[in-house]
Backbone as CSV, one residue per row, in Angstrom:
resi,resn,N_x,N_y,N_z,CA_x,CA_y,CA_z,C_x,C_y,C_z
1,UNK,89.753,86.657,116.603,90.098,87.903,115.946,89.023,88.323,114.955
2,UNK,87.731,87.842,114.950,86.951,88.208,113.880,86.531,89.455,114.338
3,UNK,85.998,89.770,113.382,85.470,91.330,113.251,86.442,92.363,113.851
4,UNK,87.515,92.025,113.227,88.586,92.960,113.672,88.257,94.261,112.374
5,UNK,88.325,95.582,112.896,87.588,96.287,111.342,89.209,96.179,110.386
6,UNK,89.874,97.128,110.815,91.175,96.397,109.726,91.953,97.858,110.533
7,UNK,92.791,97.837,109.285,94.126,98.969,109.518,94.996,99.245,108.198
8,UNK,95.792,100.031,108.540,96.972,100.713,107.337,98.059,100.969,108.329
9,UNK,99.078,100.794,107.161,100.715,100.700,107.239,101.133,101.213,106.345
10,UNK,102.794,101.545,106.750,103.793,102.349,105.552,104.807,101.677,105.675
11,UNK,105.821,101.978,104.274,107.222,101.510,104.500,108.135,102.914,104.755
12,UNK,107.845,103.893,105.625,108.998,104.478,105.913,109.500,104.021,107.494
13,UNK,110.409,104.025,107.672,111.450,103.466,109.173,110.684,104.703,109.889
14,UNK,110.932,104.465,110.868,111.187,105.401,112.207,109.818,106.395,112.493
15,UNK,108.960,106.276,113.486,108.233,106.835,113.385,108.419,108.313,113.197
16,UNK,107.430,109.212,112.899,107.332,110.701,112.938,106.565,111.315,114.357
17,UNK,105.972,112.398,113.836,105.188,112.908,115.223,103.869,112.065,115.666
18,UNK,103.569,111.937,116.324,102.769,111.108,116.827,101.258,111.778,116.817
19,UNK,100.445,110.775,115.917,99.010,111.010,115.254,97.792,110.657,117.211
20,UNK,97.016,111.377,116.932,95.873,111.008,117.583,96.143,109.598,117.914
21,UNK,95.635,109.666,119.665,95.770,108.083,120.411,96.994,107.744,120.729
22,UNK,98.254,108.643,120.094,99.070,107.797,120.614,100.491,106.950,119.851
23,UNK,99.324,106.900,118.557,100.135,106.167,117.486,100.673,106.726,116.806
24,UNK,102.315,106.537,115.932,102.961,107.228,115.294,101.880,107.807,114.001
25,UNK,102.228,109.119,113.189,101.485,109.899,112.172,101.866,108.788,111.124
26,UNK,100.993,108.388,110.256,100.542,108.311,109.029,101.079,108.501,107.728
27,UNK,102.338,107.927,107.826,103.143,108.446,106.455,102.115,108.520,105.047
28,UNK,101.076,107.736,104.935,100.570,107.659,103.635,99.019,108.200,104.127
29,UNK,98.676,108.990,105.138,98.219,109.949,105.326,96.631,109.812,105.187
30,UNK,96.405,108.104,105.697,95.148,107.350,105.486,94.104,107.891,106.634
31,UNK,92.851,108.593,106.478,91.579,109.056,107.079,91.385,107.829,108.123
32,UNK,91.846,106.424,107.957,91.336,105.486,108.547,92.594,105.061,109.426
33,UNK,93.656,105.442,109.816,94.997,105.207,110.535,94.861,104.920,112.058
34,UNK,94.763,105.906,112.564,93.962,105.956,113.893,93.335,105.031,114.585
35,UNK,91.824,104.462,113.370,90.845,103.915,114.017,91.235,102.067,113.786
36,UNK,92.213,102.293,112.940,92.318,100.860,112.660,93.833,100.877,113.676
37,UNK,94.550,101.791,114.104,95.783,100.815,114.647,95.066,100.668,116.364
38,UNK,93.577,101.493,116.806,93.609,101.254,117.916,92.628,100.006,117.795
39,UNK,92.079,99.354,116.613,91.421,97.853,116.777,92.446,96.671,116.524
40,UNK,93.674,97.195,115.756,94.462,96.042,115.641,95.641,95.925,116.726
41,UNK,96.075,97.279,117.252,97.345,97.409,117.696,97.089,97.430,119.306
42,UNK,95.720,98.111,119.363,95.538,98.456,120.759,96.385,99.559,121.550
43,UNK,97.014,98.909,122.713,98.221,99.635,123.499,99.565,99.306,123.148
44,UNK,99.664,98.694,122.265,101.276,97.925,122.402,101.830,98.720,121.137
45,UNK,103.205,99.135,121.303,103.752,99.920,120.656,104.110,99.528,118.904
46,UNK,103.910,100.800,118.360,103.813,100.759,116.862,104.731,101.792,116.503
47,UNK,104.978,100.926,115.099,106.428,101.886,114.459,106.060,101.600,112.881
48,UNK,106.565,102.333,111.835,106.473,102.249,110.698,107.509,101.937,110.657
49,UNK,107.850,100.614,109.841,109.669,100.193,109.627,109.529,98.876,108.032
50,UNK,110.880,99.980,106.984,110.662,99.175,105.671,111.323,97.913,105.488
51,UNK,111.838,97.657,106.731,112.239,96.239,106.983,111.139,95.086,106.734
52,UNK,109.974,95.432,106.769,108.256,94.836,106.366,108.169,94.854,105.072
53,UNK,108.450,94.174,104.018,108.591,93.953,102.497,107.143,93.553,102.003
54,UNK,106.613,94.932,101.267,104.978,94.694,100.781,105.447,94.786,99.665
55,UNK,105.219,93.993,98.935,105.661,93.928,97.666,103.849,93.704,96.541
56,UNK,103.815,94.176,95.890,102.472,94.505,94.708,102.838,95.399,93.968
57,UNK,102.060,95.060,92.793,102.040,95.923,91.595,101.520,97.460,92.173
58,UNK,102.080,98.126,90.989,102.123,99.829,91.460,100.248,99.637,90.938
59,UNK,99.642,99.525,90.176,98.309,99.966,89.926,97.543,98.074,89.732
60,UNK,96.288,98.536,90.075,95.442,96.922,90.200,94.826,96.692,88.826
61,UNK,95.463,95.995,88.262,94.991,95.526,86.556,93.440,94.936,87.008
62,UNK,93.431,94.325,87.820,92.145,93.241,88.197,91.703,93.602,89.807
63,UNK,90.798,94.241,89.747,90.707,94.866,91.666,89.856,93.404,92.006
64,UNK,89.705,92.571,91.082,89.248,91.549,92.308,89.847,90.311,92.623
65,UNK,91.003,90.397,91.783,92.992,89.699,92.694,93.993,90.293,92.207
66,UNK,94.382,91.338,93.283,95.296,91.829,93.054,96.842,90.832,94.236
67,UNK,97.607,91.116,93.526,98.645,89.770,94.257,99.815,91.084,95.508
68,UNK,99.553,90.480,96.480,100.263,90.791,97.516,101.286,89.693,98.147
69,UNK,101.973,90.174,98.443,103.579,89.536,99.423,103.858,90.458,100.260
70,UNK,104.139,89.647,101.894,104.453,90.444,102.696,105.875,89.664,103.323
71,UNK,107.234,90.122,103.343,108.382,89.353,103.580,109.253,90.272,104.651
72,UNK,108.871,89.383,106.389,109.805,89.727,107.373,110.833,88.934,107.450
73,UNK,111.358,88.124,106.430,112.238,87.630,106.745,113.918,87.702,107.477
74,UNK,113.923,89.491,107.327,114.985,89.977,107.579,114.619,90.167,108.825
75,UNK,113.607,90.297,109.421,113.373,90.420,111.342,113.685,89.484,112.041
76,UNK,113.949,89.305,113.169,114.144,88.650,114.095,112.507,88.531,115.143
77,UNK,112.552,87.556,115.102,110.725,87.433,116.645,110.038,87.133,115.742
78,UNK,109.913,87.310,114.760,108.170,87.809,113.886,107.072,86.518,114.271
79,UNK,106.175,86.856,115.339,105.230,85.638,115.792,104.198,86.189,114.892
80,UNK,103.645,87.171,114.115,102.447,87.329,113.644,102.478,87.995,111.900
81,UNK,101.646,88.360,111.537,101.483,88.963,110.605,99.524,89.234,109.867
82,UNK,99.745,90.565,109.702,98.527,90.948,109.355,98.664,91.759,107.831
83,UNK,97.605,90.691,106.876,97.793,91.747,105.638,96.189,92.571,105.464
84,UNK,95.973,93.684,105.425,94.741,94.509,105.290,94.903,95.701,104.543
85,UNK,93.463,96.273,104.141,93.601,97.335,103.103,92.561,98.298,103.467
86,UNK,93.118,99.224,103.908,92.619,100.021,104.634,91.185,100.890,104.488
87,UNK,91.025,100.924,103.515,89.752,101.538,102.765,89.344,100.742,102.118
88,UNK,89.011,99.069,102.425,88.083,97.906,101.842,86.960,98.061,102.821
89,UNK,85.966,97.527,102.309,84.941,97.633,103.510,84.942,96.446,104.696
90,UNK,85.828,95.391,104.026,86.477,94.045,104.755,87.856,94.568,104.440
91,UNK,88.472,95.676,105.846,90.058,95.395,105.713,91.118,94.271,106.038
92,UNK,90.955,93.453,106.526,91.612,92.708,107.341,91.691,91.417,106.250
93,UNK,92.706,91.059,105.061,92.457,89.647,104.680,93.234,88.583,104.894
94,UNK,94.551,88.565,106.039,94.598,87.478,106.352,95.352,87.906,107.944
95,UNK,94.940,87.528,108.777,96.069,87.235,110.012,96.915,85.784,110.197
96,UNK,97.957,85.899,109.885,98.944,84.774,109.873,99.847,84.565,111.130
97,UNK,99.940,83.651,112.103,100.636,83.133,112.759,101.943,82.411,112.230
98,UNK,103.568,82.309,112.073,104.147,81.533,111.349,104.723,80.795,112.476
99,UNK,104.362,79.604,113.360,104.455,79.054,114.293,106.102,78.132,113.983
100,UNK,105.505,77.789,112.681,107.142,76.828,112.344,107.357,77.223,110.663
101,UNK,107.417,78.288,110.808,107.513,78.941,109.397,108.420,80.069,109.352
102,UNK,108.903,80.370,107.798,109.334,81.528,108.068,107.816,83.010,107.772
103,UNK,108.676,84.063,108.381,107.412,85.418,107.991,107.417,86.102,107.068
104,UNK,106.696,84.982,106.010,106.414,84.820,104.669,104.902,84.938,104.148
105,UNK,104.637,85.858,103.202,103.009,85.043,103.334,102.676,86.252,101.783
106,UNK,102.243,84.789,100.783,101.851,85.832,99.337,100.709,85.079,99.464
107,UNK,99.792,86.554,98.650,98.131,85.567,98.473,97.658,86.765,97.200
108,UNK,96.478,86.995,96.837,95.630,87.512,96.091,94.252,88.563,96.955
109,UNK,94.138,89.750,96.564,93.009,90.289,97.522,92.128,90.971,96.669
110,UNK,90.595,91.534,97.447,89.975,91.905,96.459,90.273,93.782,97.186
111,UNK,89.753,94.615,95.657,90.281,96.324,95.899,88.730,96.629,95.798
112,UNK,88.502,97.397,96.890,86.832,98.402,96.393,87.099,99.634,95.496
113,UNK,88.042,100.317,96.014,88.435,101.533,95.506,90.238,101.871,96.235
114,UNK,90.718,102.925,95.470,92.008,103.296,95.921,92.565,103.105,97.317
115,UNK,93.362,102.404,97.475,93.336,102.155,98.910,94.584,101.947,99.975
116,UNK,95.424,102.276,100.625,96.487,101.875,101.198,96.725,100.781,101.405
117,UNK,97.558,99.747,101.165,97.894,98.076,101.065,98.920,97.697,102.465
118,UNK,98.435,97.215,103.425,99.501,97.185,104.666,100.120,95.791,105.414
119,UNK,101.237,95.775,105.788,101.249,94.730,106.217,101.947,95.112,107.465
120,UNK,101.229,94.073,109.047,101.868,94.219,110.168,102.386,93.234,110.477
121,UNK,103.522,93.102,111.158,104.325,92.206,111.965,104.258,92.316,113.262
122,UNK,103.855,91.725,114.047,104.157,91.434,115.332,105.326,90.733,116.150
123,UNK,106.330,91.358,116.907,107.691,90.802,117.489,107.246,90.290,118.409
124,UNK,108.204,89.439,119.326,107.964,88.583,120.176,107.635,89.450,121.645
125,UNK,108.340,90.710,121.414,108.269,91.816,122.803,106.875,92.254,122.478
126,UNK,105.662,91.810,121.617,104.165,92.360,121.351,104.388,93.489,120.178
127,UNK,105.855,94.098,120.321,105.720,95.374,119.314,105.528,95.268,117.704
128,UNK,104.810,96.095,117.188,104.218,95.954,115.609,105.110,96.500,114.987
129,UNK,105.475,95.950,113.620,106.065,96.792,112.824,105.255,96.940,111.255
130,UNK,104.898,98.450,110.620,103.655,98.247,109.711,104.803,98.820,108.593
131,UNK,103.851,98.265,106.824,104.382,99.104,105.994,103.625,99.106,105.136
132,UNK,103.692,99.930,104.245,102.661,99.639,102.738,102.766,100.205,101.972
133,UNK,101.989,100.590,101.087,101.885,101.588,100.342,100.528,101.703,99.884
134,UNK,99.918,103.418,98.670,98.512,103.353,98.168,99.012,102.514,96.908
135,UNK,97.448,102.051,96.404,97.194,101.297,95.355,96.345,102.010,94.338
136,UNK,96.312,102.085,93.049,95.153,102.920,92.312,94.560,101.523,91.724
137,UNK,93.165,101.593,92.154,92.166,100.114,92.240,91.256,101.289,91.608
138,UNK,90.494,100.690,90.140,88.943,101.051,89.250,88.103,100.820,90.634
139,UNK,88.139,100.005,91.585,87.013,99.396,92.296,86.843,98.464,92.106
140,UNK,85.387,98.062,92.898,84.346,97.303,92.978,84.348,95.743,93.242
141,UNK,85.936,95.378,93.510,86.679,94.241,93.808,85.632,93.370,95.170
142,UNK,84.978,94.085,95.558,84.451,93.352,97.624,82.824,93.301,96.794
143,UNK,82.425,94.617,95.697,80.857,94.475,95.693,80.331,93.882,94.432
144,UNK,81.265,93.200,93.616,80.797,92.186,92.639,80.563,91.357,92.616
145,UNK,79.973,90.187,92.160,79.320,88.576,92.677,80.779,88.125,91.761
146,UNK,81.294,86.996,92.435,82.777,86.196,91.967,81.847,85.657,90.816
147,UNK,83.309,85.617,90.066,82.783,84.652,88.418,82.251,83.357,88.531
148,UNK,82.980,82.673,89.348,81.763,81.592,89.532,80.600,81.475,89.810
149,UNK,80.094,82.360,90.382,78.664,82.746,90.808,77.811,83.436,89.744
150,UNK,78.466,84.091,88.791,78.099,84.243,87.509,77.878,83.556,86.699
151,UNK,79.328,82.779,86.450,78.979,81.190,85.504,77.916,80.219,86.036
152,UNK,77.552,80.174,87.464,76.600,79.484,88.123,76.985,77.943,88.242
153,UNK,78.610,77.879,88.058,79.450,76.495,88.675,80.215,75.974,90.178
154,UNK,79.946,77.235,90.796,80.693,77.318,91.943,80.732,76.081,92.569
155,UNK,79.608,75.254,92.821,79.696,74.073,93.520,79.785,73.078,93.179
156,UNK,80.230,72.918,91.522,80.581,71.897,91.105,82.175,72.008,91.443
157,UNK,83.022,72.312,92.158,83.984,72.582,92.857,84.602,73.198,93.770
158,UNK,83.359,73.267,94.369,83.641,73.837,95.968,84.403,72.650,96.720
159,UNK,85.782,72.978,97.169,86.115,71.874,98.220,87.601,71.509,97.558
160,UNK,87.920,71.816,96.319,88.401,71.315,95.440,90.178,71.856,96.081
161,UNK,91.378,71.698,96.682,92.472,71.953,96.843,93.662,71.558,96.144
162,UNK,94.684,72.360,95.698,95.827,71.893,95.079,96.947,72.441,95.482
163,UNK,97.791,72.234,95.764,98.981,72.517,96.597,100.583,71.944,95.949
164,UNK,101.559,72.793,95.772,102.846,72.397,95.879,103.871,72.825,96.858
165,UNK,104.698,71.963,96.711,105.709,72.261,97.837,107.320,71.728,97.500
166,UNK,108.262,72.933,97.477,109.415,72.234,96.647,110.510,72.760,98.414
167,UNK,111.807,72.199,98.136,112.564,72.450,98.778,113.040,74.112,98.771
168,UNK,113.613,74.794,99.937,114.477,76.291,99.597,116.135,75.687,100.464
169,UNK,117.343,76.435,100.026,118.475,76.452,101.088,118.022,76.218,102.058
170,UNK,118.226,75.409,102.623,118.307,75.123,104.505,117.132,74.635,104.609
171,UNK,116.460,74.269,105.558,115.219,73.092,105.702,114.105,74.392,105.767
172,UNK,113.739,74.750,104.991,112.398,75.339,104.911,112.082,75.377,103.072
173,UNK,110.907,74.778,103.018,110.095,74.548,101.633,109.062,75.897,101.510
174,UNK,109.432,75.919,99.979,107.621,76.748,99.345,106.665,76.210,98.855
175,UNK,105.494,76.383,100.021,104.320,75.836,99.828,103.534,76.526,98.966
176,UNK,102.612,75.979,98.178,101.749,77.075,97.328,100.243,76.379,97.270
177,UNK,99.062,76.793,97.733,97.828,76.227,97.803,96.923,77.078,97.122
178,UNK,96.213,76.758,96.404,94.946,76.582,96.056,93.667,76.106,95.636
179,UNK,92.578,76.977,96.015,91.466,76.010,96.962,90.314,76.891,95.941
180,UNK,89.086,76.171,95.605,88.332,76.501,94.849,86.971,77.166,96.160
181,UNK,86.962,77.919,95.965,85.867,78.808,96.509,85.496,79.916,96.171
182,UNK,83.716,80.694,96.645,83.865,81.808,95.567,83.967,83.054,96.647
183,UNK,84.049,82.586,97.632,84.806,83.834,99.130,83.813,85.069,98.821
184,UNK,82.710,84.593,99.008,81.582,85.933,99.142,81.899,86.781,100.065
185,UNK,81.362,87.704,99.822,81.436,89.272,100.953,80.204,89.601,101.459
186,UNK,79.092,89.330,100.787,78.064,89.713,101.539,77.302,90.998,101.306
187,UNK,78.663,91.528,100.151,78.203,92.951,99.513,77.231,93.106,98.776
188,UNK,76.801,91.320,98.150,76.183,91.648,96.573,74.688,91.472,97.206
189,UNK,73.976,91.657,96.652,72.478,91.446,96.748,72.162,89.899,96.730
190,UNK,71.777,89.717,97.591,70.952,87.902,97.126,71.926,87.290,97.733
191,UNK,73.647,87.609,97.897,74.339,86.459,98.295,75.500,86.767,99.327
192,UNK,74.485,86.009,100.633,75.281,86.253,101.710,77.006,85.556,101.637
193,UNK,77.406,86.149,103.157,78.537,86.156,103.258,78.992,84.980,103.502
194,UNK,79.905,84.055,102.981,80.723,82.371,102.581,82.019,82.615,102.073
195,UNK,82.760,82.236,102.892,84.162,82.631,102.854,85.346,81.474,103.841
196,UNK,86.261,81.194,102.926,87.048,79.936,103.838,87.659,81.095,105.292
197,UNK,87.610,80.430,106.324,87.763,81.725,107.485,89.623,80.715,108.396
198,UNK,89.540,79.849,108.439,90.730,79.212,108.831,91.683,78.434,107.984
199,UNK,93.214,78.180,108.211,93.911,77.895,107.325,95.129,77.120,108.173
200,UNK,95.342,75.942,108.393,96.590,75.548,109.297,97.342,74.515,107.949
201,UNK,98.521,74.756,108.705,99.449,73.253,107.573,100.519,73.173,108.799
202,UNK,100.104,72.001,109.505,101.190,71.129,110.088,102.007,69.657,109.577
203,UNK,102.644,69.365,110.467,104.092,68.095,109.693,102.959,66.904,109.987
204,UNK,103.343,65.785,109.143,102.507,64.467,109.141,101.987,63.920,110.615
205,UNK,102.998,64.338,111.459,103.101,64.435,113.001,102.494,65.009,113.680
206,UNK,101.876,66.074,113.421,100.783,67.170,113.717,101.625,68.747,114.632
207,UNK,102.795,69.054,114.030,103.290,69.408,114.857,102.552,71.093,114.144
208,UNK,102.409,71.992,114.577,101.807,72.992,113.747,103.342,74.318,113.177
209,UNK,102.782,74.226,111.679,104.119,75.024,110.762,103.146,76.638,110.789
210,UNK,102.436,76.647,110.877,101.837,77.708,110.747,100.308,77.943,110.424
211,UNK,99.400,78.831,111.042,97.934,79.317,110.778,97.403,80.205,110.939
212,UNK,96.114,80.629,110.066,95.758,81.910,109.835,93.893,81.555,110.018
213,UNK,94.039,82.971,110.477,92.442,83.213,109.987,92.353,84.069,108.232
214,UNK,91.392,83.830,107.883,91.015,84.497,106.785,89.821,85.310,106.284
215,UNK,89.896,86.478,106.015,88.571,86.914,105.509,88.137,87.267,103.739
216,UNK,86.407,87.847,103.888,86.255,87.259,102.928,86.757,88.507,101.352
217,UNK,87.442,89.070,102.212,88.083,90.292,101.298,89.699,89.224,100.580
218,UNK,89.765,88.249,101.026,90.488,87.194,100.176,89.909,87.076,98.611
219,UNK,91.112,87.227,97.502,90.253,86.629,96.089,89.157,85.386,96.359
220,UNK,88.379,85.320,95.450,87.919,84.638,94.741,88.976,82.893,94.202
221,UNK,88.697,81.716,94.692,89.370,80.850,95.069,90.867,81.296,95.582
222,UNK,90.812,81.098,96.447,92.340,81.934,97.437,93.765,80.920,96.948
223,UNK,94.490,81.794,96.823,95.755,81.507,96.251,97.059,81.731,97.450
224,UNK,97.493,80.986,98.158,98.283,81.388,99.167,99.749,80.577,99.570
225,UNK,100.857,81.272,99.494,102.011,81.211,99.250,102.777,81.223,101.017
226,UNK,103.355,80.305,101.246,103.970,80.039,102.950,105.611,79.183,102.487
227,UNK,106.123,79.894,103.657,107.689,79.076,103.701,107.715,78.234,105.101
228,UNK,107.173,76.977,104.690,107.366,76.290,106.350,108.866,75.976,106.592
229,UNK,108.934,74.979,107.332,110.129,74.376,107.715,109.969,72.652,106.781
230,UNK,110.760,72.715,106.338,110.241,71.230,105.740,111.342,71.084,105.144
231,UNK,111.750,69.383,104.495,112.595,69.224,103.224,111.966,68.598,102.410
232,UNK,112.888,68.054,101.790,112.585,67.529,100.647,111.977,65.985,100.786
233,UNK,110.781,65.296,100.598,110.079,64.197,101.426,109.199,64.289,102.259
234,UNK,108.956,65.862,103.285,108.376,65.899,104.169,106.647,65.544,103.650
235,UNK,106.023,65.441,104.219,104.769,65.257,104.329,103.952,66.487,104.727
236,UNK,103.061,67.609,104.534,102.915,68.402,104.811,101.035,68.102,104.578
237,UNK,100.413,68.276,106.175,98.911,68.324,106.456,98.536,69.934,106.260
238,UNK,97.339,69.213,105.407,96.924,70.842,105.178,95.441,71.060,105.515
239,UNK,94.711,71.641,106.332,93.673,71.374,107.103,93.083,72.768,106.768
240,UNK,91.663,73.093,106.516,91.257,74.415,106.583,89.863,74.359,107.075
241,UNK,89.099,75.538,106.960,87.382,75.544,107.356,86.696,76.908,106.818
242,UNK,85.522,76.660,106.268,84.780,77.653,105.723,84.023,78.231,107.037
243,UNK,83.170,79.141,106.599,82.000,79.832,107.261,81.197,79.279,107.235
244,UNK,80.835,78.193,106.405,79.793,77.279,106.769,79.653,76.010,107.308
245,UNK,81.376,75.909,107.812,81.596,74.747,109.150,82.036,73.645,108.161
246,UNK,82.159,74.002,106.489,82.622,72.765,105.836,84.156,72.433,106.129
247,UNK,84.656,71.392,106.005,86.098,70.994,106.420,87.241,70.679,104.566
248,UNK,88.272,71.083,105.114,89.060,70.939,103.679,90.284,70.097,104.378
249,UNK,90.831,69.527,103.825,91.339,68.350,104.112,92.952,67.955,103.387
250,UNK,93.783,68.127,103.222,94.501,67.719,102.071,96.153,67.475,102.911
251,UNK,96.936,66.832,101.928,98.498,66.439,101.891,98.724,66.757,100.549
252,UNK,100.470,67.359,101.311,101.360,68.029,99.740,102.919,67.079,100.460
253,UNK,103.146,66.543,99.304,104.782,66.409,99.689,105.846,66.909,99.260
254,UNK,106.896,67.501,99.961,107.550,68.296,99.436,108.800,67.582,98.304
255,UNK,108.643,67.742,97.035,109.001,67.305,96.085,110.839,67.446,96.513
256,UNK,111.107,66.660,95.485,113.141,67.347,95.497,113.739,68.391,95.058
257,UNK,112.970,68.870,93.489,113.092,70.134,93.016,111.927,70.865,92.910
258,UNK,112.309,72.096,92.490,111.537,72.737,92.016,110.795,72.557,90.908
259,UNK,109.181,72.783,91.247,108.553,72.579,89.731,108.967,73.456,88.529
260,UNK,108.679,73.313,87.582,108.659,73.717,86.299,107.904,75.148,85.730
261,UNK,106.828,75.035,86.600,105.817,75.980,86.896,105.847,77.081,87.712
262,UNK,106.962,76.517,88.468,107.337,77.725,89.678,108.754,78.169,89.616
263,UNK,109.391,77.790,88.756,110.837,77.914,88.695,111.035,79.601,88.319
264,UNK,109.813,80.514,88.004,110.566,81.692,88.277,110.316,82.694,89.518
């Protein structure tokens, strides 16, 4: 799925009249609608439906992590999920598979400028369901060098992962990872593009709970939030890979309660 260019979504239900190509019109009335649902969506049928829970702040305090959640939990099928921003120059920042998960998925992204925030679901019949909303982003979130690259420490903790994982009702846990990297874009002068690009967490067993690709329109050390299937004891492998073929490696066990830290 690389070099997928990206796309935009809305949260109103039911499509309207139908935009150029094919695809339902554009509730949030994005210049880029069109060209991104025929690289992500292709032929297979698309609907705007607010059953797709994008949840973010109304304006970006920080355009270079702004915190996104995308929650199908109320769908039935959901084999996929795509979060992208439609007017980044890297739209596309995570495609998520939830193989043994629920279709769950919070992370952090970077904003260039004002931009529609979308998230797609994919059902098991291939059909998409998109939603989103605009964001008012200062910018410059994709064309600034990350603070670590400023402080000039980045690799004294490159590699570096931390992860929790507590129990929810019924056998599925919240996982929460983060991983020290400075997820270049390639925008800045002098410093090419380095960015963690894969993301799996399967059971001690290797059975796979869920995986994603990632791009480098991800914050600055990526922060990423999953509901596998797990309890309380489980063992949870957490496996990833950069752009530069480095390997990340780690185990979380899923505690009995909830941390302290996460309890709201």
């Amino acid at each position: 799925m690389k070099g997928m260019t990206a796309l935009l979504l809305t949260l109103l239900a039911a499509p309207a009249a139908q935009a150029q190509g094919g695809y339902p019109a554009d509730p949030l009335g994005s210049p880029m609608w069109t060209a991104h649902a025929r690289t992500l969506f292709g032929d297979d049928p698309v609907q705007f439906d607010n059953r797709v829970k994008v949840d973010f702040p109304p304006i970006a305090e920080n355009q270079r992590a702004f915190p996104v959640a995308i929650d199908a939990r109320g769908i039935e099928g959901v084999k996929r999920i795509i979060l992208f921003a439609d007017l980044n120059p890297i739209p596309v920042a995570i495609d998520y598979r939830p193989k043994g998960a629920e279709p769950y998925l919070a992370t952090r992204i970077k904003l260039d400028q004002r931009t529609p925030v979308r998230g797609a679901v994919q059902l098991a019949s291939g059909a998409w369901l998109v939603s989103g909303g605009w964001i008012d982003a200062a910018g410059g979130g994709c064309s600034t060098p990350p603070v670590s690259r400023v402080k000039g420490d980045w690799a004294e903790y490159l590699g570096e992962i931390r992860g929790q994982a507590w129990p929810l009702p019924g056998d599925e846990a919240k996982l929460r990872l983060s991983f020290r990297h400075p997820m270049d874009t390639g925008l800045v002068a002098n410093i090419a593009t380095y960015h963690l690009e894969e993301l799996t967490v399967k059971t001690q067993a290797g059975r796979i709970l869920g995986e994603m690709e990632i791009w480098a329109s991800v914050a600055e050390d990526p922060a990423i939030t999953l509901i596998p299937a797990a309890r309380a004891g489980d063992v949870l492998a957490i496996e990833a890979r950069d752009t530069n073929g480095r390997d990340y490696r780690a185990t979380v066990t899923v505690t009995k309660q909830t941390p302290m830290a996460a309890a709201r």
